[in-house]
N, C-alpha and C positions, 0 to 999 in steps of 0.2 A: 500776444501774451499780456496777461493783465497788468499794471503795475503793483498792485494788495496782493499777495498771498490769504488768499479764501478757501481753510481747512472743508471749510464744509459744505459748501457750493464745488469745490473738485471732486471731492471725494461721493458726495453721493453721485455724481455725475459719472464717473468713472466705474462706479460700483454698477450701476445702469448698464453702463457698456458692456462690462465683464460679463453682466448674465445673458445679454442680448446676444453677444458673441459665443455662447458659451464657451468660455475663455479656459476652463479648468476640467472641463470634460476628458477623461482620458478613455484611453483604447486598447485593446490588448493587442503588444505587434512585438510578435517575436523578433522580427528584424531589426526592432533597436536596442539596444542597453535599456533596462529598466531600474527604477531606484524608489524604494517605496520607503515613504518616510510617514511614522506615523508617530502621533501623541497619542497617551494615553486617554479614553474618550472618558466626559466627565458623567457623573449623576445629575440628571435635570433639574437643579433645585430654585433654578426662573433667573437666577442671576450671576452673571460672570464675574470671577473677583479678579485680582491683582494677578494673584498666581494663576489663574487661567491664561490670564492676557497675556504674563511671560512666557508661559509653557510653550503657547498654542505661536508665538510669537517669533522664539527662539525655529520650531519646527516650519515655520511660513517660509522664513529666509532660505532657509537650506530645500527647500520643494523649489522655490522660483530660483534658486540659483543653479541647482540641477538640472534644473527645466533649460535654463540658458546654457550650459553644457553640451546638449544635447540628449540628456535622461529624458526617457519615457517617464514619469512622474505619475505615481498614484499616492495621493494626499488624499483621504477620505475624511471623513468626519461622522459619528453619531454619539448613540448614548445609551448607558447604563440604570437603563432606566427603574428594575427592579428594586425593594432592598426596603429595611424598617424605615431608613428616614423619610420615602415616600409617604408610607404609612401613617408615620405619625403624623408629618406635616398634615396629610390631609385630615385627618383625624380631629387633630387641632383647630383647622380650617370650616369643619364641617361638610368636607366635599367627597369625593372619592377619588382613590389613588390615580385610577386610569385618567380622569377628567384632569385633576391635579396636573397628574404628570406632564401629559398632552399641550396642556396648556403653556409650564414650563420649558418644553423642550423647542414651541413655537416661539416663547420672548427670547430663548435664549440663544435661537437659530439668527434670529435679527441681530441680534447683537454682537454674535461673530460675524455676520455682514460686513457689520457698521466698522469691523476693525480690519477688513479688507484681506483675510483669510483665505488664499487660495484653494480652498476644497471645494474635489469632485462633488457637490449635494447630489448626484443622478444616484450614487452611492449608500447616500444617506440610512443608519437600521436605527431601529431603539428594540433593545432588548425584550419590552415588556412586549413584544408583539408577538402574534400564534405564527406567523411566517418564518419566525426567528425562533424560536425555544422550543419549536414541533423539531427540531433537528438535532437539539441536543437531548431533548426525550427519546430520540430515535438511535442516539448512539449510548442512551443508558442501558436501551431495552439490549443491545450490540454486548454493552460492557456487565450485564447480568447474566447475559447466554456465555459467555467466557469466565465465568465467576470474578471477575474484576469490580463488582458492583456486588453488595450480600448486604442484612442487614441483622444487627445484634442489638443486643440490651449494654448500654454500659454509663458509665456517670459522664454527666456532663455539667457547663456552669449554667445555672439557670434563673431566667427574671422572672417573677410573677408576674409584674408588672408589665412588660412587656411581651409576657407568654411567648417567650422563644428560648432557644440556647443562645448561646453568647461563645466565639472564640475564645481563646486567652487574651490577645490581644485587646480585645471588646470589654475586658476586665480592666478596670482601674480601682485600685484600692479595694478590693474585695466588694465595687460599686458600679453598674451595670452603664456601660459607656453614655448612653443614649439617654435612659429616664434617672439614673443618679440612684435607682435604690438599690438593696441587698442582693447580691448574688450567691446560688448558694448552692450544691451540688446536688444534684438529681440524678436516676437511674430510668432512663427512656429507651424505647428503639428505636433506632436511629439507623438511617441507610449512609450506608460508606461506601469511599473508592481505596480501591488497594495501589497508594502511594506508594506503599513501601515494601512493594514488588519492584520498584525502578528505584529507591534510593540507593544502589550505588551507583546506577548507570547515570543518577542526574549527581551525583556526586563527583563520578572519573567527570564528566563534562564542562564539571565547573573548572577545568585546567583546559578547554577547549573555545573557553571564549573572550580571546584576546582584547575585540571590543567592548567588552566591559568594564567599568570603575572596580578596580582590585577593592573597596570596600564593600560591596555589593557582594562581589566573589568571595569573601570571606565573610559574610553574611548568611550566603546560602549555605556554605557549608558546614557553618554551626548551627543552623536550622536542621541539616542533612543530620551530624552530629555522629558520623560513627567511631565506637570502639571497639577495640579490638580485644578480646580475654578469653573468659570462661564461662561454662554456666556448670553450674556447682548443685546438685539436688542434697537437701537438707532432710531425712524424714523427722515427722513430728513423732513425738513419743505418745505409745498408746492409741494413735490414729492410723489409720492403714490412708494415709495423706504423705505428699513429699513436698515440700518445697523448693522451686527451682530460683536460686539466686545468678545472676548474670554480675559478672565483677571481672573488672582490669588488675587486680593486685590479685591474682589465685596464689601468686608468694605468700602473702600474711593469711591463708584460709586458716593456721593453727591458732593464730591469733584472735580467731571469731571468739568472741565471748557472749555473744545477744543477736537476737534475729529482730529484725525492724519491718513491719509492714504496713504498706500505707493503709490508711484510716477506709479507704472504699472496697480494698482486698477482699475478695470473694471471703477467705479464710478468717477475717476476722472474729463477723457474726459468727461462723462455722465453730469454729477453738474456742469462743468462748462462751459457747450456748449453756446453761444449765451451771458454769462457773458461778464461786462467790464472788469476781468480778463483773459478772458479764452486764449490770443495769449502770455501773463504771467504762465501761469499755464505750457502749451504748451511745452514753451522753457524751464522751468526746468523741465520737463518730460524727454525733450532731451536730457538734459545738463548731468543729474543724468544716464539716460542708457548708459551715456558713463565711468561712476565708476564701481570699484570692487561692487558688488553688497554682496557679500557673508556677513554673521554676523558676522565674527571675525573683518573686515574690517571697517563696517559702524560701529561700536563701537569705532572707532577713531576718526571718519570722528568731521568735526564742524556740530553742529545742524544748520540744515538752511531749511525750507519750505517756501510756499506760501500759502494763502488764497485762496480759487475756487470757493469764491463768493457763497457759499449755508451755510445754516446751518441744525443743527439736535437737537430734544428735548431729554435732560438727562431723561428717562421715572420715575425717581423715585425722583428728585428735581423741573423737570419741567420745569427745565433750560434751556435757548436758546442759544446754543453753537456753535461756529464757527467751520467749518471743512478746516482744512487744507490738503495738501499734504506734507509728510516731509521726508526728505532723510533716517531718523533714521526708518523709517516703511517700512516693509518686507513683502512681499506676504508671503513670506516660513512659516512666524510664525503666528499661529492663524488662522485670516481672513484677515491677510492684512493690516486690521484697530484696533489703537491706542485708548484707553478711557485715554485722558492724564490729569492725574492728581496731578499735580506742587506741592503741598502741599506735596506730600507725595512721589515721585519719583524722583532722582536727574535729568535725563535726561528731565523729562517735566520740572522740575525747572527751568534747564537752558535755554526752548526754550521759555518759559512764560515770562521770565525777558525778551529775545530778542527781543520779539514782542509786547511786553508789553500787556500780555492776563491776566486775575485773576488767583490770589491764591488762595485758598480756605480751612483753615484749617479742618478737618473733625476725626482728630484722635489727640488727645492732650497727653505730660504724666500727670501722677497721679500730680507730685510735680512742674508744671510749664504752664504756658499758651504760647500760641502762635499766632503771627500775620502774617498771611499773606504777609502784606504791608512790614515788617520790618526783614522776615524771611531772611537771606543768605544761606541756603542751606535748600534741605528736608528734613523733620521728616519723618524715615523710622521704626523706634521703633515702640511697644506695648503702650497700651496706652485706654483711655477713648474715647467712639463717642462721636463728640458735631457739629453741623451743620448737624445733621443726621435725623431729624424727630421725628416717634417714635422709633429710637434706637438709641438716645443719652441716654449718660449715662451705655451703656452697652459696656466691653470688648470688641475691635476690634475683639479677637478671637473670643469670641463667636459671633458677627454681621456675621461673616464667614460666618455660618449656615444660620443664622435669615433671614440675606436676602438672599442668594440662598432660600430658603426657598420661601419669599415673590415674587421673582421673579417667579417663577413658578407657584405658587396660582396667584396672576393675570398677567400671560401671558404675561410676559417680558422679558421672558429668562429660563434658565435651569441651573440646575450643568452638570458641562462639565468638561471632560478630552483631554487634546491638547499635542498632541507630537511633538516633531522636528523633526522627522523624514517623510519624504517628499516621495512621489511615485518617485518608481525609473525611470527617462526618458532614456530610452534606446536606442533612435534614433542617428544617426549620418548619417550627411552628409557626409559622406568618402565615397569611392569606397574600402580601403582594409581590409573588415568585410564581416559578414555572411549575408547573403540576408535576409530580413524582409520577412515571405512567405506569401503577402496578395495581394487582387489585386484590383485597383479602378475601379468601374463599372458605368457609367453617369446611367444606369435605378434599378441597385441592390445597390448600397452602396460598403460599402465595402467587398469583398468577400475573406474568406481563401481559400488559393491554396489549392486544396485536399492533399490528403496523399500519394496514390499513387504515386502524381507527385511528390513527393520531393526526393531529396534535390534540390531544388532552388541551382541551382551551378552559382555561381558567375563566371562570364566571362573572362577569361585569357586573350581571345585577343583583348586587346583594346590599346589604347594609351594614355598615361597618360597625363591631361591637365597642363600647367603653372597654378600655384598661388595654387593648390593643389586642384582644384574642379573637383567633384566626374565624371568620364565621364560616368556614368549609365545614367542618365538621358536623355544623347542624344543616346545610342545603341537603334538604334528601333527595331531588332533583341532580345534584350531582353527585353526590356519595352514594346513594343505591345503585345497582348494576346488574346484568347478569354475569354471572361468573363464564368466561368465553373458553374455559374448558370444559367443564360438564353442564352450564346454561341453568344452575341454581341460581332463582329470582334475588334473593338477598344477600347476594356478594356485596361488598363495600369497598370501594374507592379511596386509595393512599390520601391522604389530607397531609403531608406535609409537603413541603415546597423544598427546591432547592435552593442551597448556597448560590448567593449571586455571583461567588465568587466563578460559578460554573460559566456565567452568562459570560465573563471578560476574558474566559480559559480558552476564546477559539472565535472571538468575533474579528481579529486580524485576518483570520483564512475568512470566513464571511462577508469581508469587504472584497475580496479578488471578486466576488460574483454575486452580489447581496439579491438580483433576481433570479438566482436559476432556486427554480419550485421540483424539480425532483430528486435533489441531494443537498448534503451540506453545503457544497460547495462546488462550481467546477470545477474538476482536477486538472485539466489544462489550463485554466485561470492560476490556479494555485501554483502549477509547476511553475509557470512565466513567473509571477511576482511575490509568493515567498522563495525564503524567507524573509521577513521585514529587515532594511537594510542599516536604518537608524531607527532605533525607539528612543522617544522621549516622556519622561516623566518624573516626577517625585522618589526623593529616596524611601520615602512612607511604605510605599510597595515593595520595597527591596527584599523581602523575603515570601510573603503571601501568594501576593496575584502574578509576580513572574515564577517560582516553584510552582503552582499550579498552571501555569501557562506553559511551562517546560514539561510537564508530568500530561496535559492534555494533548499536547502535538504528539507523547510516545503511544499515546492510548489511538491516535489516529493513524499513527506510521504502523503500529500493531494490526490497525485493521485496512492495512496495506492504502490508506486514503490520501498519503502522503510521503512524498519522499525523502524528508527529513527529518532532525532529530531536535534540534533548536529552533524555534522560532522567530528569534530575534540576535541578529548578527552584531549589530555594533548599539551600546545604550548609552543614553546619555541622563545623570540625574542632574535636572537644575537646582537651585538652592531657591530657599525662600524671602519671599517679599516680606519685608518687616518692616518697622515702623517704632517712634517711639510710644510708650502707651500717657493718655492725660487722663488725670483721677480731681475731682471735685470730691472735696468732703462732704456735700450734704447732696450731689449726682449722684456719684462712684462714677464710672469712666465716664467719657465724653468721647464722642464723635469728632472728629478733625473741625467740621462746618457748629458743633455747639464752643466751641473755643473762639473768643477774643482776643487778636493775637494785637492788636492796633495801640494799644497802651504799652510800658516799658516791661510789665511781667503779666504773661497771659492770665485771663479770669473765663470764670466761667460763664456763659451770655446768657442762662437761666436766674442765673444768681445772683454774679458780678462778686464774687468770694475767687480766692487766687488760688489755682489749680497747681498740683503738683506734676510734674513729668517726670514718668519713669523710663524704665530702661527699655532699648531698642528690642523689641521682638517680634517672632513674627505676626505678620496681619492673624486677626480673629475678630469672631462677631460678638464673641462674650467678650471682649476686651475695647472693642469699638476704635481700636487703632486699625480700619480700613480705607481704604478709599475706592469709592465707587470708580468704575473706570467709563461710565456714560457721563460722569460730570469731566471728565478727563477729556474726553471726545468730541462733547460740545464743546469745551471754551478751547482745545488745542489742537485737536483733530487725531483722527487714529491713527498719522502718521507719524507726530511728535510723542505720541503715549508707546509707539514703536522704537520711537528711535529713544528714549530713557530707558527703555526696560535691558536695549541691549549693548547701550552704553555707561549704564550706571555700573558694572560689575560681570565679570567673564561668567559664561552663563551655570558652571559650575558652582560658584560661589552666594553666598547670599545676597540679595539683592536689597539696599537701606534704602527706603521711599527719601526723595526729596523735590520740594516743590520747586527749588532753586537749579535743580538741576533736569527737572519737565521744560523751567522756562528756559535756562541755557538750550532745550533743544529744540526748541520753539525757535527762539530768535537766531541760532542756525540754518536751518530749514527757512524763515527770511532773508537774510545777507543771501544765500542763493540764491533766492528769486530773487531779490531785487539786482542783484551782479546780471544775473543772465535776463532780467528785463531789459535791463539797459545796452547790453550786446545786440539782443534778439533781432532788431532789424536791421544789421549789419550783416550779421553771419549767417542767419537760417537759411538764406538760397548759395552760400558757399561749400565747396566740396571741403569733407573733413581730409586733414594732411594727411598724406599717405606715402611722400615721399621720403629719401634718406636725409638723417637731421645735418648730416654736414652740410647740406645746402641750404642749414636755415643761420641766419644770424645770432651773435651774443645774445641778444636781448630776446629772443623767441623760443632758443634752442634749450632754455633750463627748463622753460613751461614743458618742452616737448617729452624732454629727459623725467621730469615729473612727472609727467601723465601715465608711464608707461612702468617708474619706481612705483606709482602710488596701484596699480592695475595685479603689480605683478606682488606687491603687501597685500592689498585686499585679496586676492586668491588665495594666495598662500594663508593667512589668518582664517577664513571662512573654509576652505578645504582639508586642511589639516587639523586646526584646534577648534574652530568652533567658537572662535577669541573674537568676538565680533564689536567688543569694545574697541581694540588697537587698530581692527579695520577703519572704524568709523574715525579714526583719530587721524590716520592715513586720509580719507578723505575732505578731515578738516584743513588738514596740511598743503593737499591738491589748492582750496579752493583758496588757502593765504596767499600760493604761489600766483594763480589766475590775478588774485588783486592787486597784486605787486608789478605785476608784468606793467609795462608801459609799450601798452600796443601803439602800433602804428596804423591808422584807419584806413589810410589809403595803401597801405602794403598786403597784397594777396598772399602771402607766407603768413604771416602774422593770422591775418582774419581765418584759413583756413587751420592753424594750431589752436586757434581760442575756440573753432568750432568743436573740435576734435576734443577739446579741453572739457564744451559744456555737454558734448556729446556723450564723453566717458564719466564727467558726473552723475547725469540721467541714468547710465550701465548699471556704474556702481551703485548703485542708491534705489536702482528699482526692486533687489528682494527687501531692502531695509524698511524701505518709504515709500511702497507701491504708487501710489495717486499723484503723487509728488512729481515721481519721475519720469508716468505718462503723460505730466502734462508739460515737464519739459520738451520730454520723447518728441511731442507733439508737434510743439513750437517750432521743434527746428526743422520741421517738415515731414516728420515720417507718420504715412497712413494708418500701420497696424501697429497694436500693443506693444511695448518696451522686452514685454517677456516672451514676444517670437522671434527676437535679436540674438544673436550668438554673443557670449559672455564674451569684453573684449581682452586681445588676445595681446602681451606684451612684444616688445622689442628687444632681447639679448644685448645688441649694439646702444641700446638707449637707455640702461642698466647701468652702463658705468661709469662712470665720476670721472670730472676732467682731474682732477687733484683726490687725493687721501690722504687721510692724517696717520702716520705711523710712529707709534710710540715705542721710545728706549729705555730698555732696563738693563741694568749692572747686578750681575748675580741675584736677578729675579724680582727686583726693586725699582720699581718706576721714578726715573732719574729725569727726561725728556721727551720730548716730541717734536711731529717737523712734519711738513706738508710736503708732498711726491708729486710727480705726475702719474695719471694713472699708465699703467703698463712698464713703469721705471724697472729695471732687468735689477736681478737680486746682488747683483756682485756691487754697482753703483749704489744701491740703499744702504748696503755694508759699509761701503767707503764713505759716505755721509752719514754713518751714525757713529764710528768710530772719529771722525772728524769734527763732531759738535761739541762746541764748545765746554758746555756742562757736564758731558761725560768724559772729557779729556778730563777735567777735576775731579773727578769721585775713578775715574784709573790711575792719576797721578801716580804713571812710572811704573804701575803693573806687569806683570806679563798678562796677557791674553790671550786664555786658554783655548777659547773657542767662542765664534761668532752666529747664532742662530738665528733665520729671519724667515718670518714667516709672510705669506705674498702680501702686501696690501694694509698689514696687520700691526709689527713689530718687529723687533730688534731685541735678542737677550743678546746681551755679551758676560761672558762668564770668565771670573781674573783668578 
């Protein structure tokens, strides 16, 4: 063994061996316990950042530590390779997407290498390939023959700029996530999946999965968003039209004084065609598709509508009620349309006062009346009907019933349940996605490509337009076709692509068998190793790609492909890498390596002007508080950029860059080596101890008692929490003890505990600091890899303490303490805490009511 600790002379060396051995190849074997531990795989954008390296880092440990368990381990790895930011990049680039990509996904493969990553590569998929997305075309054309898959006209947010729809999410400020310009609402066709066919059963589920962050769980289930009411039909007056309102308070329907409907409402245009409003109505139709449309947003917005010149009768007051259009009404929720009633809703309140429509009290409390005219805010309380009919006088709650009830016996509605959760639109006007496999026929409609013919492979050679619009549509080479039901030459070919969100909805079954070519997937593969056992990723995703990854496993269990209902068993979200940010006044940010830190207040090295630093957040590229982790790797090695990421902060928590504490674990990972260089030819042809410790000495036997405390911390931390900070402190702890010890050279007891000692360093430290620990592993003689060793296993008897400290308290108040032997019988602990001196003084003369002692721990005595 060397004397220098040489990060990067071991570690490429070791990396060599791993593949030479094929070290990480797995197999499918019923016969053992399986445990598939997967990150989420990234977008190939050519370079790994901070948070990759934690991700992928935090999930390394728990693959190699399983592994030593005894788990069958599949740890796969690929990429998401579809999606606009390919696009653009290449676009920007001058290149094309496919080459782009490609290219990315080979620098980026080396560079998880270089960080000693135990993933199967025999595994390896990227999304953007026809071997991969011919199978989810194959289960659209499945989910189209079932009507689970249909396609409509309806508004979406839309970029020029980028000529695609855009999410809600993908919406920032009413400004197109990606190109920064105006989003604005558009009326396309667009292919959907019917989610919300399954949102209650992914709703009841989300009380089904224990292993998840309860914040997550409560995430998905306000995405899910069900309520529970009414739907209420309104008709217009004068129109043989009815209006169906969906509402939770069918108590206050008396109260309705104004109908609200959102600005895209089929009915708007419709009511107020040929009105003296209607070139009014019009333009805030326009005005409003040019705002964030999404719900978190219009809850800020100022209330502001128009009148559209119709009205509608309240069916159970009778009331002739104005319909407006109002920015605060959403297609998404319900029907679109508002039963707004001012009395009793802050939001109608305030738009009633604006436009000066009536209040309408309809729910009063017990101990006070209310006025309409005189109210300032709504009465949203419990309370008595009054303005109700015949159910004044009764409980708002029970009216709940009464009238659902009445509404139904005369045919004005129903009890109804309404979700938030919206059919997934999976269309995109991009060129780099999976081909949609349908074809338009002017004499058949629309037809699925047969089976046979797929995959629909998307076209490599084409030329990518300015402004980012899809060039499919003008390849006549692929959008001509014949129509493959009546074989009319000028059928045309679906141009749009799908959601990539489709591509990440099912590439976990994908890995159980990423070569079998005449199915998804093999479903004896799939039985064996879903569902995935740990997932790891970003809370970013916590409602998106796991709701669609939950919603795609049921659309596969539907087509009997699998036999379960979740996914993913136990999740983990890590926290992010952050940093503080530095700003130059005549730069704007600065990169960590453009900062002069060498003088007493940092300046800028362009400039030499003194930079400001702001506050800790997380890494980004527009803020330039990153840091590369290949400059990490060269100067400390990927096992020291390991061991900070998951000792800087428990892996739940955010993670603060610091350079002082990469180098704390740098010159850690030193004091090692050089402790066990200087052992090494002493011990390495010695057998590790393996006898019982009473036969070892004072001076050997606390090392031994340590080895097997610190064995049986690291498990417990790494197994249960995932606390792999407290672990590594345990192991700091180990290696103070080893230094402390005053071995004896010529004592064969001694020499075989300190083997045993650097022996269970190497254990501990091989999922932390893989390279590190094979080449202790090595040193002390052993042929094969560190991670075909069985995780080591503690000692019960070598767990407990020759002495324990037990502390006294007097009616619940820590008074004293006193060292025991360990195993001291409870009646003696009694008699020596009642006998100490300091709490004879705070009893002074008491009676002693009762003496309680808990084993090992404490002493209440209660006077």
């Amino acid at each position: 063994m060397d004397e220098k600790y040489d990060p990067k002379e071991i570690e490429s060396r070791w990396q060599k061996k791993w593949e030479e051995w094929d070290l990480f190849r797995v197999e499918d074997d019923p016969a053992r316990p399986k445990y598939y531990l997967l990150e989420m795989f990234p977008y190939p954008s050519g370079q790994i950042h901070m948070g990759h390296v934690r991700n992928y880092t935090i999930g390394d440990v728990v693959a190699r530590y399983k592994r030593m368990r005894g788990f069958n381990v599949l740890h796969p790895m690929g990429w998401d390779a579809f999606g606009m930011p390919a696009e653009n990049a290449a676009i920007a680039n001058k290149t094309h997407p496919a080459k782009w990509t490609e290219a990315n996904i080979d620098a980026m493969r080396a560079q998880l290498k270089r960080m000693g990553f135990s993933y199967d590569w025999n595994r390896e998929l990227a999304t953007c390939r026809p071997d991969y997305y011919r199978w989810e075309q194959w289960l659209f054309l499945k989910m189209y023959q079932n009507g689970m898959a249909y396609r409509k006209e309806s508004f979406v947010n839309w970029c020029q700029d980028c000529q695609t729809v855009l999410a809600n999410e993908q919406v920032e400020a009413g400004l197109c996530w990606r190109c920064g310009q105006q989003v604005r609402q558009k009326q396309l066709w667009q292919w959907f999946f019917k989610i919300s066919d399954f949102a209650q059963d992914l709703l009841s589920y989300c009380d089904k999965l224990p292993g998840w962050p309860e914040k997550v769980i409560t995430m998905q289930k306000n995405w899910i968003g069900k309520s529970v009411g009414a739907q209420i039909n309104f008709a217009v007056e004068a129109h043989d039209e009815v209006i169906p309102v969906f509402t939770t308070r069918q108590d206050t329907v008396f109260g309705a004084t104004f109908m609200c409907l959102a600005p895209e409402h089929p009915m708007v245009t419709k009511l107020s065609k040929g009105c003296a409003r209607e070139k009014e109505v019009l333009q805030f139709v326009e005005r409003i598709a040019l705002q964030d449309r999404s719900a978190r947003t219009v809850e800020n917005y100022e209330k502001e509508g128009v009148f559209i010149g119709a009205h509608c009768l309240n069916p159970l007051s009778g009331r002739r009620i104005p319909i407006y259009t109002a920015n605060f009404a959403l297609m998404e929720y319900g029907t679109g349309a508002v039963m707004a009633v001012p009395a009793h809703d802050q939001r109608d309140f305030d738009f009633a006062r604006q436009y000066g429509l009536d209040i309408v009290v309809v729910v009063k409390p017990d101990d006070s009346d209310l006025d309409g005219a005189t109210m300032t805010e709504a009465y949203v309380g419990e309370g008595r009907m009054i303005n109700s009919g015949q159910f004044d006088g009764m409980g708002n709650r029970e009216a709940l019933e009464e009238i659902a009830s009445y509404l139904e016996k005369n045919n004005h509605g129903k009890r109804a349940v309404s979700f938030r959760l919206r059919d997934w639109g999976i269309s995109r006007q991009r060129y780099w996605g999976a081909p949609i496999p349908m074809i338009h026929c002017e004499d058949c409609g629309i037809v699925p490509v047969p089976e046979e013919d797929l995959p629909v492979v998307l076209p490599e050679e084409v030329e990518m337009l300015a402004g980012g619009k899809s060039p499919l549509p003008e390849l006549d080479d692929f959008v001509n076709v014949t129509c493959p039901q009546c074989g009319r030459k000028n059928a045309r070919r679906e141009t749009d692509t799908m959601d990539t969100f489709v591509e990440s909805s099912w590439y976990f079954e994908r890995y159980c068998s990423p070569q079998c070519n005449t199915s998804m997937f093999d479903r004896e593969a799939v039985d064996y190793w879903m569902p995935v056992d740990q997932y790891i990723g970003g809370v970013e995703h916590a409602i998106l790609h796991l709701l669609y990854s939950r919603y795609y496993t049921r659309v596969l269990h539907d087509q009997g492909l699998v036999k379960f209902k979740e996914p993913f068993t136990n999740l983990l979200t890590q926290g992010m890498v952050c940093k503080e940010t530095v700003m130059c006044p005549e730069h704007g940010y600065l990169l960590p390596q453009e900062v002069d830190s060498r003088k007493e207040n940092r300046v800028c090295s362009k400039c030499g002007k003194p930079v400001t630093v702001g506050r800790v957040e997380k890494m980004s590229k527009s803020k330039k508080n990153v840091i590369d982790p290949n400059i990490l790797i060269d100067k400390y090695g990927a096992d020291t950029t390991r061991f900070f990421c998951l000792f800087a902060a428990p892996p739940e928590r955010d993670l603060e860059w610091s350079e002082q504490g990469v180098e704390g674990g740098y010159r850690f990972l030193n004091r090692i080596w050089r402790l066990a260089a200087g052992l090494m030819d002493e011990i390495k042809d010695v057998q590790a101890f393996q006898g019982h410790p009473d036969s070892l000495d004072d001076t050997i036997r606390p090392l031994f008692q340590k080895i097997h405390q610190t064995i049986y911390k690291v498990t417990r931390d790494i197994e249960n929490r995932f606390h792999f900070n407290t672990a590594i402190s345990a192991v700091m702890e180990l290696f103070n003890t080893i230094s402390g010890i005053a071995m004896q050279r010529d004592n064969s007891s001694h020499l075989a505990v300190m083997h045993l000692a650097i022996e269970s360093l190497a254990l501990l430290l091989a999922p932390i600091a893989p390279h590190f620990a094979e080449e202790l592993w090595a040193a002390l003689g052993h042929k094969s890899s560190v991670l075909l060793y069985p995780w080591p296993q503690y000692r019960e008897d070598a767990l407990e303490k020759d002495e324990v400290l037990i502390v006294i308290q007097v009616n619940g108040k820590l008074r004293s303490r006193f060292q025991v032997a360990t195993g001291t019988d409870e009646e003696t602990i009694k008699e020596m805490a009642l006998s100490d001196e300091r709490i004879q003084k705070f009893i002074d003369g008491q009676r002693v009511k009762k003496v309680i002692a808990l084993k090992n721990k404490l002493v209440n005595i209660v006077v």
